[in-house]
C-alpha positions as CSV (number, residue, x, y, z in Angstrom):
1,X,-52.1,46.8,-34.1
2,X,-51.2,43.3,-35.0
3,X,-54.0,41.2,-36.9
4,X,-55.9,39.2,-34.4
5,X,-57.9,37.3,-37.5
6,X,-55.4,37.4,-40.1
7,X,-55.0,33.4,-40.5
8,X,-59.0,33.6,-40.5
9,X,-58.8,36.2,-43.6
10,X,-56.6,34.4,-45.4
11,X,-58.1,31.1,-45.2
12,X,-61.3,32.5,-45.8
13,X,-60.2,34.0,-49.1
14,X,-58.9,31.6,-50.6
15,X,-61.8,28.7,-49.4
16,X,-64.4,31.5,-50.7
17,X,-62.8,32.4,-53.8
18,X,-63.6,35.6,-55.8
19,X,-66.9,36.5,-55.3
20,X,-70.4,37.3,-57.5
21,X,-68.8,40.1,-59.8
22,X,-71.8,42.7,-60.1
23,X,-71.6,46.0,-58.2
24,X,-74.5,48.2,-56.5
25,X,-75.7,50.4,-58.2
26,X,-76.3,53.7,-56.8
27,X,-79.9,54.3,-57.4
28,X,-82.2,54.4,-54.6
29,X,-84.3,52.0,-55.8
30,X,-83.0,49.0,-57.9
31,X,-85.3,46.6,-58.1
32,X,-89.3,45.8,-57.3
33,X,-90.1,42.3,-56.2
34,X,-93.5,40.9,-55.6
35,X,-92.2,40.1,-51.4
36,X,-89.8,43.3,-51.3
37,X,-88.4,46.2,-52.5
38,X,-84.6,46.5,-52.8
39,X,-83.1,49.9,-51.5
40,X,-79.6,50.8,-51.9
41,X,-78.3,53.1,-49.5
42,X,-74.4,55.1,-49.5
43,X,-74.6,56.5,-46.4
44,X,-70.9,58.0,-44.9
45,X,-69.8,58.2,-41.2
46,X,-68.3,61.5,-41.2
47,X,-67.3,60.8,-37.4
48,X,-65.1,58.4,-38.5
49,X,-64.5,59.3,-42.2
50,X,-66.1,55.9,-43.8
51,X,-67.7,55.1,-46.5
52,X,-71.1,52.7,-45.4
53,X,-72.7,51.2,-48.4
54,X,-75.9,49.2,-48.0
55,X,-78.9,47.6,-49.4
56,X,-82.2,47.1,-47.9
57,X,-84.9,44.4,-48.3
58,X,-87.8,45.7,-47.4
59,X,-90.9,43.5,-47.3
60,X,-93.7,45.0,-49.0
61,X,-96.5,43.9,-46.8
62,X,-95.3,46.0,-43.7
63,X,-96.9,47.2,-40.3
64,X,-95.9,50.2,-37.8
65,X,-93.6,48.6,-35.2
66,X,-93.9,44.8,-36.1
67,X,-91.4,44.5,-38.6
68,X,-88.1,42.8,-37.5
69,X,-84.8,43.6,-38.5
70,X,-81.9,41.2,-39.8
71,X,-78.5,43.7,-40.3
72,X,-76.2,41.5,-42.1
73,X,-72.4,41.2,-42.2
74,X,-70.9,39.8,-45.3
75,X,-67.8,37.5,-45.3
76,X,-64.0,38.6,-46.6
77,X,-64.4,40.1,-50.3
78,X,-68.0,40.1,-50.0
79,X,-70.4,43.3,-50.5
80,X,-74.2,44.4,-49.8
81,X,-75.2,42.5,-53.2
82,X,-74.7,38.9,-51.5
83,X,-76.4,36.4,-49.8
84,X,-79.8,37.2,-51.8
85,X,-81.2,34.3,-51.2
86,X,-81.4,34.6,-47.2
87,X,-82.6,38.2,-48.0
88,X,-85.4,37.2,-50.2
89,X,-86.6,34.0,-47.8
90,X,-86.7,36.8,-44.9
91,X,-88.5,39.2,-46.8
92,X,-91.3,36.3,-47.7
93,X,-92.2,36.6,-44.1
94,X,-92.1,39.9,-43.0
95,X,-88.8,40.3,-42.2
96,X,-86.1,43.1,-43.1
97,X,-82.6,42.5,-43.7
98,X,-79.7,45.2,-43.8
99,X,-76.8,44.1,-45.6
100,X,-74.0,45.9,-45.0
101,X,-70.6,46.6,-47.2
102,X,-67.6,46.7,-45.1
103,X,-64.8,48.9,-47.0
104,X,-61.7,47.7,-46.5
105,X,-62.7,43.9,-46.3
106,X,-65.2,43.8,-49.4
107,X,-65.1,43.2,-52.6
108,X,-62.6,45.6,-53.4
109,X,-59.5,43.0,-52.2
110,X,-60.1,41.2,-55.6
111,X,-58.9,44.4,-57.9
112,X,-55.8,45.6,-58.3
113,X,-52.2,44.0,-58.1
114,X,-52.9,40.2,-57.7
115,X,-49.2,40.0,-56.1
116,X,-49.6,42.5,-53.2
117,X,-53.4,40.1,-52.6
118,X,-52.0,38.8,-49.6
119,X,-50.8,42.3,-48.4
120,X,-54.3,43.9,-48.6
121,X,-56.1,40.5,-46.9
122,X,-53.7,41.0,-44.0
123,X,-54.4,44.6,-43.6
124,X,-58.7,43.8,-43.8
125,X,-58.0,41.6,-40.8
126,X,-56.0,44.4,-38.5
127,X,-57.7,44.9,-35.1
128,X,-59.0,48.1,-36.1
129,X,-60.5,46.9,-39.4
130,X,-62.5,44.1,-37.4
131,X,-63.3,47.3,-34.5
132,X,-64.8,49.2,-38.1
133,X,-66.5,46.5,-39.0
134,X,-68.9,46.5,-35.8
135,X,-69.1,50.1,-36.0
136,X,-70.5,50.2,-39.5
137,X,-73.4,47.5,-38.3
138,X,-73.9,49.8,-35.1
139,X,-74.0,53.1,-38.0
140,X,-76.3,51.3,-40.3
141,X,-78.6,50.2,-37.2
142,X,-78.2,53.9,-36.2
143,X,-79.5,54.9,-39.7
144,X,-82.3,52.8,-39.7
145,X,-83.7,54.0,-36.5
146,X,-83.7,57.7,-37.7
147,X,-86.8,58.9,-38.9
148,X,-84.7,61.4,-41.5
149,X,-83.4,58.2,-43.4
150,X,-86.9,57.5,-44.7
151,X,-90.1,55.6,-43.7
152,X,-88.9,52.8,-42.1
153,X,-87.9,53.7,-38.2
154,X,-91.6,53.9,-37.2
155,X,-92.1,49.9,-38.5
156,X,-89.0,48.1,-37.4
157,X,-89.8,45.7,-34.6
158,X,-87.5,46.8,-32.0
159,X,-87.8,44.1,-30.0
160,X,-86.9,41.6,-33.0
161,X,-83.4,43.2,-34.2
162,X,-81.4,40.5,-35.7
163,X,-77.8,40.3,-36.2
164,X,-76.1,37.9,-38.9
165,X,-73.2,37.1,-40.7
166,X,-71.5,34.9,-42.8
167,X,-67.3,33.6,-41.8
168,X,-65.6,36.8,-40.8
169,X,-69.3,38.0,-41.1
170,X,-70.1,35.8,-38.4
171,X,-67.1,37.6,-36.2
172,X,-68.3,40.6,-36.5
173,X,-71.8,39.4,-35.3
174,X,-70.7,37.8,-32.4
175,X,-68.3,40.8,-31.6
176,X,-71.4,43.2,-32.0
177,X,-73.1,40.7,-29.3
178,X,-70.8,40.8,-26.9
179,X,-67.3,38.7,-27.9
180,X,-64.6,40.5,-26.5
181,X,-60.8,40.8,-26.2
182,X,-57.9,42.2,-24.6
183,X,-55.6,44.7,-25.9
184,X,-52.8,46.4,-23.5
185,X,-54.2,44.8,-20.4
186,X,-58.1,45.8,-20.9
187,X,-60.9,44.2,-22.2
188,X,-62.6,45.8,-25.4
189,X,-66.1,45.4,-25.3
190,X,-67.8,46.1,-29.0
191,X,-71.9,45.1,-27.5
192,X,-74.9,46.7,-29.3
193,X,-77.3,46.2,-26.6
194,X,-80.4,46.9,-29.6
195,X,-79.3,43.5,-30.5
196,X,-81.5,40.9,-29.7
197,X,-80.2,37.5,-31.4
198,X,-77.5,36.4,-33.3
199,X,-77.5,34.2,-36.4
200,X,-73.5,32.9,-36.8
201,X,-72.9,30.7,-40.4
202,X,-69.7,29.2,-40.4
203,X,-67.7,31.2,-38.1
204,X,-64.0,30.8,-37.7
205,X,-62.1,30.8,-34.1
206,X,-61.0,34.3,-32.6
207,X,-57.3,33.2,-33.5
208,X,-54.7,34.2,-31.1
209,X,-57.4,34.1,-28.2
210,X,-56.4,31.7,-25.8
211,X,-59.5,31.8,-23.5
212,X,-62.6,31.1,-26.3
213,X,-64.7,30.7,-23.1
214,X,-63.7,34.5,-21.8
215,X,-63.6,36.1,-25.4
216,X,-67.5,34.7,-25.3
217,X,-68.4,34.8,-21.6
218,X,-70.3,38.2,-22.2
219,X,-72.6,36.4,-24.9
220,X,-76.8,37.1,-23.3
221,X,-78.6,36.6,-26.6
222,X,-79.9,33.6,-28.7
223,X,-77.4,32.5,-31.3
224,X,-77.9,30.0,-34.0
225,X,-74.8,28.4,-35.2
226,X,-74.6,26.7,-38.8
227,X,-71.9,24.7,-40.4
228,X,-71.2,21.7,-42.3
229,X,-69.0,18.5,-41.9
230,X,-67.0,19.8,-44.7
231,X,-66.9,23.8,-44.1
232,X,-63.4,23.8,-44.5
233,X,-60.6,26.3,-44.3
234,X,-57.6,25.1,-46.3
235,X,-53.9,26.9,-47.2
236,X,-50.6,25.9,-46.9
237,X,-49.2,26.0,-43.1
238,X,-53.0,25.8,-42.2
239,X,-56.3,24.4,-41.6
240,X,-59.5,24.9,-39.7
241,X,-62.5,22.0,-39.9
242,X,-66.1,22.7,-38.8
243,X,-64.7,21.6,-35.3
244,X,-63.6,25.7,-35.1
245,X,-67.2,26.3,-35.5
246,X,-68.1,23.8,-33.0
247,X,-65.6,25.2,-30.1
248,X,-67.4,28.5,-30.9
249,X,-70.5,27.5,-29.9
250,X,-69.2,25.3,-27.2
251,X,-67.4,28.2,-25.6
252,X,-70.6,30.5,-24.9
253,X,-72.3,29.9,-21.9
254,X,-75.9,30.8,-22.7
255,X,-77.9,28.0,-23.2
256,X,-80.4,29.3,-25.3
257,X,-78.0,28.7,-28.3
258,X,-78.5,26.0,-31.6
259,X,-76.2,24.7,-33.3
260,X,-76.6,22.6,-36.9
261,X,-74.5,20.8,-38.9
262,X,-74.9,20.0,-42.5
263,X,-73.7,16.8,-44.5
264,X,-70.9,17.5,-47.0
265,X,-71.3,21.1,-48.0
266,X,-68.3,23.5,-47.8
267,X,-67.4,26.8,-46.5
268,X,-68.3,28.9,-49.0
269,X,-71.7,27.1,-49.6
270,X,-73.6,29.5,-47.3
271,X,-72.9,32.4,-50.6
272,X,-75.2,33.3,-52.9
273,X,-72.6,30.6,-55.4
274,X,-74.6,28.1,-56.8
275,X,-72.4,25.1,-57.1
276,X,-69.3,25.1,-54.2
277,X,-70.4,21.6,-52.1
278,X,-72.4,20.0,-55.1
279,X,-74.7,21.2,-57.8
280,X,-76.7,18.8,-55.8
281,X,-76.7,19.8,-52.2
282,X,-75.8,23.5,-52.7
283,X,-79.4,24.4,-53.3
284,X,-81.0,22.1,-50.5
285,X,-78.4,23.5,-48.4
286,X,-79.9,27.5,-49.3
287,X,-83.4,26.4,-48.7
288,X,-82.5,24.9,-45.3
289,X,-80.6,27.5,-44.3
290,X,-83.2,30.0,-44.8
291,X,-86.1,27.7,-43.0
292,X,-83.9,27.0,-40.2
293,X,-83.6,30.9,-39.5
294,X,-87.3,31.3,-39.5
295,X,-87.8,28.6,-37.2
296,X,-85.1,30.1,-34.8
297,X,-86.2,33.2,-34.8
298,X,-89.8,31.9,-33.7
299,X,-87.9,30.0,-30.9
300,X,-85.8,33.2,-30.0
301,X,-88.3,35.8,-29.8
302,X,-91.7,33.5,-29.1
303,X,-90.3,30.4,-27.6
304,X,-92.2,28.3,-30.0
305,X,-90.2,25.3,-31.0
306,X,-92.8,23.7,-33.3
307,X,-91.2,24.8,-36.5
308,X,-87.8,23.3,-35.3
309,X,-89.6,20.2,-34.7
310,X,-90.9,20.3,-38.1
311,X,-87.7,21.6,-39.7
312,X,-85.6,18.7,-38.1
313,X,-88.2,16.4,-39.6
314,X,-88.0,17.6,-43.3
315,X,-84.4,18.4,-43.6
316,X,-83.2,14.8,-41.7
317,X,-81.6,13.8,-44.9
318,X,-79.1,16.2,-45.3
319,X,-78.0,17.0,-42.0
320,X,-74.9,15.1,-40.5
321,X,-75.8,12.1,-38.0
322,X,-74.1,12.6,-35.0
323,X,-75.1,9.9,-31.7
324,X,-77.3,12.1,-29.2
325,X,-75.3,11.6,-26.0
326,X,-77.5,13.7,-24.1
327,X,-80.6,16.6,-23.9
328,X,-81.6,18.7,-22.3
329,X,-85.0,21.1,-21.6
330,X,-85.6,23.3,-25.6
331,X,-87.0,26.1,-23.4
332,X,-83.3,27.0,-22.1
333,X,-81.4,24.5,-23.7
334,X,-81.0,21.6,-25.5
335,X,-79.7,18.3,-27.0
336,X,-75.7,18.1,-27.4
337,X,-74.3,15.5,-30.0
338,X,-70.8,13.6,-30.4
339,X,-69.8,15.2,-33.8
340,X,-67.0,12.8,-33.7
341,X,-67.7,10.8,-36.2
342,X,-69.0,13.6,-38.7
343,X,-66.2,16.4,-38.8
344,X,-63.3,15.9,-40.2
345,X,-60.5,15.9,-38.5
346,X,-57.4,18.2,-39.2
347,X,-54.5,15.8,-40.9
348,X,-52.1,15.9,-37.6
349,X,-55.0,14.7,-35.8
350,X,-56.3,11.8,-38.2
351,X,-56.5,8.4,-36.3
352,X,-56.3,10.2,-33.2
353,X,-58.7,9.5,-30.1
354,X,-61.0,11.9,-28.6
355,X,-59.2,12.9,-25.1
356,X,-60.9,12.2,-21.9
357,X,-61.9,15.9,-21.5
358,X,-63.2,15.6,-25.0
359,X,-65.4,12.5,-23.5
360,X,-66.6,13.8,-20.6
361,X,-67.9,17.3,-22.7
362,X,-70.5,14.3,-24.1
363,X,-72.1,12.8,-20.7
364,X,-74.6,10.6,-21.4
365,X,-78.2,11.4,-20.9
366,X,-79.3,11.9,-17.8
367,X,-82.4,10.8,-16.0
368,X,-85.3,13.5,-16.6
369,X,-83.4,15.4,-19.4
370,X,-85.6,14.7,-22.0
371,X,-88.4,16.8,-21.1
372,X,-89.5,19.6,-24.3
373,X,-92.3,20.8,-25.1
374,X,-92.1,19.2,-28.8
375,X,-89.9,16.3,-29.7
376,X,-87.0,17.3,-31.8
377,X,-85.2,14.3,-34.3
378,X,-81.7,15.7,-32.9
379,X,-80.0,13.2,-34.1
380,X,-80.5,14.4,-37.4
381,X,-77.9,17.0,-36.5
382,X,-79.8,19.8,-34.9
383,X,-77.9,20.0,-32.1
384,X,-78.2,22.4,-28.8
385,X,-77.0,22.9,-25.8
């Protein structure tokens, strides 16, 4: 199978560097916090002879069948132990996260012969290693739903499963929503139907897809789509700007979809690191982040749009500034913004115009399009469409 996301992997790697060093332990509890409890589980998959570490945050305030469910995909070389500080902000509020190890494309690249590196990337990015990947989120789901896995089946919302991830995370995710490619002629469809939304942070192009727009047609949930100007994927003999993650979510047709865009930042900023994008920024950017996924999970599943009002408003100065070209209704869609001017563009197309496709993708507002049921500052960089 040849590796449909191999430039992604690669890129990824080396943007993310190596990351947080600690290892899960195997207990079944590891630690009590006043919001959660975090539970660490090994399951295996005998079906398909895999190995499924995870770890649970489970808030501590909880309530039969009205707890919602985040599974979570970690990026290339990551594990269950990252992204804490999403898990914690969810758990705050009531909500449970999943965070699931991928073998294969975990942590476990960084160890052993730093020469063959590039060898093992390429291999975590073979069409079947992507295929496991959405497998393990559908096993861990599976799991979870079980009432012989423990307590936690008979609270789960199931009308509020979540799923999220971070770079080749955020593949995975959208893959598990209903991204699809073809392979000897026929399309391979990878949905989870129990999915309900999709949060996507800083996901990279489906590389060697030459219809985005068909690889996402089959796309029915919410997604929320988060990047910044500078989430940037640089090696030698290639490069991919945050305009990747913009033609992401310009390629799904839904239109109940959000996308924002941070100032500065970098790729790996969205990790649990503490100072990749500024010492500065970096937290503000993890606070944001973790707001901006409460607020869109109140407009997903309640249709509330008050706290993206509110988050627009207290986050204005950190987002990128885009010129609104046009809006359009919140309770479908949204406002769409020229990024032009904010994302860097790759060197071969410095000093380059926008083409006049390019242009007309920005129409200008039209009469009546600004009608919403709370006004959003989108030019702060919250942009929908």
């Amino acid at each position: 199978m040849r590796s449909w996301l191999a430039a992604m992997a690669l890129a990824c790697a080396v943007a993310m560097a190596l990351p947080e060093g600690a290892h899960a332990q195997n207990a079944q509890v590891q630690q009590e916090h006043t919001a959660f409890r975090a539970i660490d589980f090994d399951w295996r998959d005998t079906s398909r002879s895999r190995e499924i570490p995870a770890r649970l945050y489970w808030p501590t305030e909880v309530s039969p069948g009205r707890v919602p469910l985040i599974v979570f995909s970690h990026g290339m070389g990551g594990s269950r132990n990252g992204y804490t500080y999403l898990a914690a902000r969810w758990a705050a509020h009531g909500i449970a996260s999943l965070h699931v190890q991928h073998i294969g494309s975990d942590a476990s690249l960084w160890r052993g012969n730093p020469f063959e590196l590039v060898g093992r990337l390429q291999a975590a990015t073979r069409d079947d290693e992507a295929a496991a990947r959405v497998g393990d989120l559908r096993f861990a789901l599976d799991q979870m739903l079980l009432f012989a896995t423990g307590p936690y089946a008979r609270f789960i919302d199931m009308r509020r499963i979540v799923v999220a991830g971070h770079s080749y995370g955020a593949n995975t995710a959208l893959l598990t929503v209903g991204a699809r490619v073809i392979r000897d002629g026929r399309w391979l469809d990878f949905r989870d139907r129990r999915f309900k939304a999709a949060i996507v942070i800083s996901a990279p192009p489906f590389y060697g897809e030459s219809d985005l727009s068909s690889v996402l047609a089959n796309i029915a949930v919410p997604t929320l789509h988060v990047t910044a100007t500078q989430d940037v994927i640089r090696i030698p003999g290639f490069y991919s700007s945050a305009r990747d993650r913009v033609a992401i979510f310009d390629a799904i047709a839904n239109r109940r979809k959000l996308l924002v865009m941070f100032r500065g930042g970098s790729h790996s900023i969205f990790t649990d690191r503490a100072l990749t994008g500024g010492p500065g920024l970096n937290p503000k950017v993890k606070e944001a982040t973790g707001e901006l996924t409460l607020a869109f999970l109140d407009y997903a599943f309640a249709g509330d749009s008050r706290s993206l009002a509110q988050w627009s408003s207290d986050w204005q100065d950190i987002l990128a500034q885009p010129t609104i070209r046009n809006a359009m209704l919140i309770s479908g869609a949204s406002a769409r913004a020229d990024l032009q001017d904010n994302v860097p563009a790759p060197p071969a197309e410095k000093g380059r115009a926008m083409t006049d496709e390019q242009r007309k993708s920005y129409a200008p507002l039209r009469d009546g399009g600004r009608r919403a049921a709370a006004e959003i500052d989108w030019s702060a960089s919250a942009s929908r469409r």
